[in-house]
C-alpha positions as CSV (number, residue, x, y, z in Angstrom):
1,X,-35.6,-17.6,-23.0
2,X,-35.2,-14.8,-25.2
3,X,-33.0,-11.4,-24.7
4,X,-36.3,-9.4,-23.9
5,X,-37.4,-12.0,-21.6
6,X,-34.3,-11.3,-19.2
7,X,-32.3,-9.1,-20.9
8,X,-30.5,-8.2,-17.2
9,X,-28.7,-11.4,-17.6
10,X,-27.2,-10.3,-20.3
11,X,-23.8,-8.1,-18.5
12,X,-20.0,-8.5,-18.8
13,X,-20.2,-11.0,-15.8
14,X,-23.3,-12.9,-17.3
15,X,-25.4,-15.3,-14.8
16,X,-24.0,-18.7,-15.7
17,X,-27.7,-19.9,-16.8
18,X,-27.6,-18.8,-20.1
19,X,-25.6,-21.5,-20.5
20,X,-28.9,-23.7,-21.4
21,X,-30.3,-20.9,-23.2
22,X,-31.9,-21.6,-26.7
23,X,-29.1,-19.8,-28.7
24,X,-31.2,-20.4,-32.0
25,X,-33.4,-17.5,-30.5
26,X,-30.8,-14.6,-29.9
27,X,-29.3,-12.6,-32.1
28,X,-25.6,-11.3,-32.0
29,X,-25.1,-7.8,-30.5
30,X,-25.1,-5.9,-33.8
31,X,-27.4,-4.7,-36.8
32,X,-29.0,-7.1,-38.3
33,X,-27.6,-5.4,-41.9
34,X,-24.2,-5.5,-40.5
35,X,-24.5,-9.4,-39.6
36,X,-25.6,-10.4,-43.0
37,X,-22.7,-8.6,-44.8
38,X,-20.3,-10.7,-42.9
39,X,-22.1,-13.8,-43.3
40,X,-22.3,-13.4,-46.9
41,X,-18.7,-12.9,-47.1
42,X,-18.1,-16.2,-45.2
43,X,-20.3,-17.7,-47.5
44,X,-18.2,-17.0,-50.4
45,X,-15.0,-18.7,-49.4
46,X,-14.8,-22.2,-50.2
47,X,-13.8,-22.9,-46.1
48,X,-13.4,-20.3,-44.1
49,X,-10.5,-19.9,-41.8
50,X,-12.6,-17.6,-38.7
51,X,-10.7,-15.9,-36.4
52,X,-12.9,-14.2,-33.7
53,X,-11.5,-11.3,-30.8
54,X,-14.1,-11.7,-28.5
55,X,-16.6,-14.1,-28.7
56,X,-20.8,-14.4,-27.6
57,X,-23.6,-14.7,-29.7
58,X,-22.0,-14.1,-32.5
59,X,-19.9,-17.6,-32.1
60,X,-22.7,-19.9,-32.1
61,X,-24.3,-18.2,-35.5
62,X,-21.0,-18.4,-37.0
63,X,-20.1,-21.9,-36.3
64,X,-23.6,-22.9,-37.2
65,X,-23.0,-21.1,-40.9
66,X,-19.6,-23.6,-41.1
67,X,-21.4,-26.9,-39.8
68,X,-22.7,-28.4,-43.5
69,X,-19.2,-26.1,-45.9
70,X,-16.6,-26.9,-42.9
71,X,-13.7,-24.2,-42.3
72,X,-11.9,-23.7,-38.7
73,X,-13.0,-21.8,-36.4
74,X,-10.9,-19.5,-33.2
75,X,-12.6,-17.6,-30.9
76,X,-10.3,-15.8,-28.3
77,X,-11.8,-14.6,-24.9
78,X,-10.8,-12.8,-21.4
79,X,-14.0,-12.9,-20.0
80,X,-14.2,-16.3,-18.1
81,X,-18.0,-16.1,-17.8
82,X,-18.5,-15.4,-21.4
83,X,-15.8,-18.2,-22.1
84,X,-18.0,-21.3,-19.7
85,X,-21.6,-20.1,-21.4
86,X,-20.7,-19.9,-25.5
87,X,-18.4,-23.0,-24.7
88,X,-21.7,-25.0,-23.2
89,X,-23.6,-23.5,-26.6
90,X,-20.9,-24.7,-29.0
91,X,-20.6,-28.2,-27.8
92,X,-24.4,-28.4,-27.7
93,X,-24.6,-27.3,-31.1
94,X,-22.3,-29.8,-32.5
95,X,-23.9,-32.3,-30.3
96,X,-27.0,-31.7,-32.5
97,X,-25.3,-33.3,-35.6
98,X,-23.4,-35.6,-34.0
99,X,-25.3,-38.6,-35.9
100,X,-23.9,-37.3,-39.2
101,X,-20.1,-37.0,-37.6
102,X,-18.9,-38.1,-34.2
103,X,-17.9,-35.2,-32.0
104,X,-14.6,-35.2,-30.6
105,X,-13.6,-32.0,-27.9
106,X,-10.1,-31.8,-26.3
107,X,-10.1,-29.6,-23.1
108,X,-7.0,-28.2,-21.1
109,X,-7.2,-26.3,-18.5
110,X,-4.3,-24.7,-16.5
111,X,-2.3,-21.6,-15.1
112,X,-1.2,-18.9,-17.3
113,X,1.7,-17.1,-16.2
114,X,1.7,-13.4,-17.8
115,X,4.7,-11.9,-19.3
116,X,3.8,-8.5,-17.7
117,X,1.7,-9.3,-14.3
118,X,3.3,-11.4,-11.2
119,X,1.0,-14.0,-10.6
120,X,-0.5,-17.0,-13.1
121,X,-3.9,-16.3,-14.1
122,X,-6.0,-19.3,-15.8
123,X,-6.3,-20.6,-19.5
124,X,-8.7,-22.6,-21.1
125,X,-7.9,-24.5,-24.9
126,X,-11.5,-26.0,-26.0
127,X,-11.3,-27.9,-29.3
128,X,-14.3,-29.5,-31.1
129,X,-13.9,-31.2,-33.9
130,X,-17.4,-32.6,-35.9
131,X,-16.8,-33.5,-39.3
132,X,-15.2,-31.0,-41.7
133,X,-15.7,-28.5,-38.7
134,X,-13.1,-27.8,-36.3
135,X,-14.1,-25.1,-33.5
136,X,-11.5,-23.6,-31.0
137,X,-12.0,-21.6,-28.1
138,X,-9.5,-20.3,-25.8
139,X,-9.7,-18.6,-22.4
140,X,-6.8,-16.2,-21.6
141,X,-7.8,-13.9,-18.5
142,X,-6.2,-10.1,-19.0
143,X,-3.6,-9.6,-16.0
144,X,-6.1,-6.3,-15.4
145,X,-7.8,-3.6,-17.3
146,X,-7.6,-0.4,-18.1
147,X,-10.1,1.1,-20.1
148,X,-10.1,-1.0,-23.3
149,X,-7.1,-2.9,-22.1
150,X,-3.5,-2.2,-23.3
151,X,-1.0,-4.6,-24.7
152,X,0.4,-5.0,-22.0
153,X,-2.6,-6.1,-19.8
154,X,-3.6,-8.8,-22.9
155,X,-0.8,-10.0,-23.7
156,X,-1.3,-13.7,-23.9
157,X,-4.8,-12.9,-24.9
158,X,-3.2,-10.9,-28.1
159,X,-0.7,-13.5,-28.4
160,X,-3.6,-15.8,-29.1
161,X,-4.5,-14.7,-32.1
162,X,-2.7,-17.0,-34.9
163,X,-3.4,-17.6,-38.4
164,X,-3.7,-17.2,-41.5
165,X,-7.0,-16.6,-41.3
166,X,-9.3,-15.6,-44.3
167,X,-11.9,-13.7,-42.1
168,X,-10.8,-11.6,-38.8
169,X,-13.6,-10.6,-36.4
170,X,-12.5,-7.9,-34.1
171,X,-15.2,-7.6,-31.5
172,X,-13.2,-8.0,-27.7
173,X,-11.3,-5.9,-25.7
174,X,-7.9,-4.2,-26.3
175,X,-9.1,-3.8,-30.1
176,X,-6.7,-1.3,-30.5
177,X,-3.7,-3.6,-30.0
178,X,-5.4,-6.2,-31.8
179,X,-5.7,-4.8,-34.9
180,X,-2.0,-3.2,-34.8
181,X,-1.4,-6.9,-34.4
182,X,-3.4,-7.8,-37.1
183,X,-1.5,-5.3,-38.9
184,X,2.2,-6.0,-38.2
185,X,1.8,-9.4,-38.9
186,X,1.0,-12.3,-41.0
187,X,-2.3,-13.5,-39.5
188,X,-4.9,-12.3,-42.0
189,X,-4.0,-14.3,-45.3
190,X,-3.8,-12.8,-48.8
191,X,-7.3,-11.6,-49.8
192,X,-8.2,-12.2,-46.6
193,X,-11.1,-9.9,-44.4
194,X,-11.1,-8.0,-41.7
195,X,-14.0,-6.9,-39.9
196,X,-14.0,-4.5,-36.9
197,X,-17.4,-3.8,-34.8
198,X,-18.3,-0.8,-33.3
199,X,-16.0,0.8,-35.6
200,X,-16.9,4.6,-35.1
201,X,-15.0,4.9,-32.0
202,X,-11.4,3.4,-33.7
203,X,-12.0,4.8,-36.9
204,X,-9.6,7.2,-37.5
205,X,-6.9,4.1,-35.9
206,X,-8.3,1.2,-38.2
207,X,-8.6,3.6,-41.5
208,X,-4.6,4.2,-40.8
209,X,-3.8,0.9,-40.1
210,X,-5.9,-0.4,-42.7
211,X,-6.7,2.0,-45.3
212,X,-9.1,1.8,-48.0
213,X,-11.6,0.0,-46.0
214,X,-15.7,0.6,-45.9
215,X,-17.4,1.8,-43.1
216,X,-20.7,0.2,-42.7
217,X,-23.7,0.9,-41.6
218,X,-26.3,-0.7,-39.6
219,X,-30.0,-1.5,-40.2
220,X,-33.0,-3.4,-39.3
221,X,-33.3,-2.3,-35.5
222,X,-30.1,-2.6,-33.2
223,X,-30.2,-2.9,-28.5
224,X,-26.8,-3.7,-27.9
225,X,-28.6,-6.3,-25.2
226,X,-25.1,-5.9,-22.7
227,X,-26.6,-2.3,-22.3
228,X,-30.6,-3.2,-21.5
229,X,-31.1,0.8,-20.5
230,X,-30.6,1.9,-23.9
231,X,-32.8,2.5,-26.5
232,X,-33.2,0.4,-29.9
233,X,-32.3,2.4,-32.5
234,X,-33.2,1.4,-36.5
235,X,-29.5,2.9,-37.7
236,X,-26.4,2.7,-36.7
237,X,-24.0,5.0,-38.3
238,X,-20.4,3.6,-39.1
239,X,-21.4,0.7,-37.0
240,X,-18.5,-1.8,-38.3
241,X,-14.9,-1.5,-40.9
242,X,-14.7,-3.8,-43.8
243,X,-11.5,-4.1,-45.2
244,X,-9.9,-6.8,-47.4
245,X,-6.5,-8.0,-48.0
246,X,-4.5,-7.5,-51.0
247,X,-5.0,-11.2,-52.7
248,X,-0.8,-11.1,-53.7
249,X,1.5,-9.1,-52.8
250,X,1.8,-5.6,-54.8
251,X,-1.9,-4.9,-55.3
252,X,-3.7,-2.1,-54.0
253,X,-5.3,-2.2,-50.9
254,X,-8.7,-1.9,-51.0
């Protein structure tokens, strides 16, 4: 199955079949261009700490890029769906190695109670560990939505995101919060990167919050496939924020 096959499938409350879906064959909702100039900054770190706001396609090409090097790996979601089908693709993927390392996976599974909503909502903690690769996803439902989703509404889903981490992937919901969070604290280690899609609708927010950065743009033929009705378009202007950490304290940012 491929996303022009069905791309329909493809919503925010995906059918659960694309769980079994070849995942070799997709590509992750952005440029091409824009893809590449984050893997190659993976590449160049020894291994990686990957945090990742918002997980999908993107997951499975990153985890894949840290089986042989090793590293960690966080993805944090809301979207239960989402959370079941790249959960299915991760352990399958590991399973694929499993003659060179034995994979291990630790699941919990229980009621979240929300600082700001009355009633418990549920969590997820999925840990695989395969070798020098460890990958965790965790589930933490938003107690509701408005728009993009405030602080309040993701709370434990903001909460979630821990370090230090030597690449952040901001790519979810509430991305607003999430990056003041990134900002305020100590999650992103020294020299570490930040990386913000669909950055030309927060740009003016992550420029202030993170100054210095570069905005990037896409190439090589873009369909966001969650939206099948548009139109593929060859570039993407300001499509994603690249921004790196001071390495020590005192340097520029930059």
């Amino acid at each position: 199955m491929t996303l022009v096959a069905d791309p329909l499938k493809l919503k925010h409350r995906p059918d659960a079949s694309l769980a079994s879906v070849n995942v070799d064959g997709l590509y992750p909702n952005m440029s091409p261009s824009v893809f590449r100039t984050l893997q190659d900054r993976i590449a160049g770190i020894p291994t990686p700490r990957i945090v990742e706001i918002g997980i999908g396609i993107s997951t499975y090409h990153l985890c894949k890029q840290l089986m042989e090097k090793g590293g960690t790996y966080l993805g944090i979601e809301h979207n239960r769906n989402w959370f079941d089908i790249v959960e299915a693709w991760i352990g399958r993927l590991l399973a694929g190695r499993a003659k060179q390392a034995p994979v291990e996976q630790r699941r919990v599974v229980g009621p979240l109670q929300p600082k700001h909503y009355p009633k418990p909502l549920l969590y997820v903690d999925s840990t695989f560990r395969a070798g020098p690769l460890t990958v965790t996803l965790l589930l933490r439902q938003a107690a509701s939505q408005t728009g993009d989703g405030t602080a309040e509404e993701f709370h434990e889903y903001l909460e979630a995101v821990a370090g230090p981490a030597d690449v952040i992937v901001v790519d979810g919901r509430a991305r607003i919060p999430a990056l003041k969070r990134i900002a305020e604290t100590s999650v992103l280690a020294p020299g570490g990167i930040l990386f913000l899609h669909d950055a030309k609708g927060y740009k003016d927010q992550v420029s202030s919050l993170f100054p210095g950065g570069v905005l990037l743009e896409g190439r090589g033929g873009f369909k966001n496939a969650l939206r099948p009705e548009q139109i593929a378009v060859n570039v993407v202007p300001e499509e994603a924020y690249l921004w790196q950490a001071p390495a020590e304290i005192g340097e520029q940012d930059g």
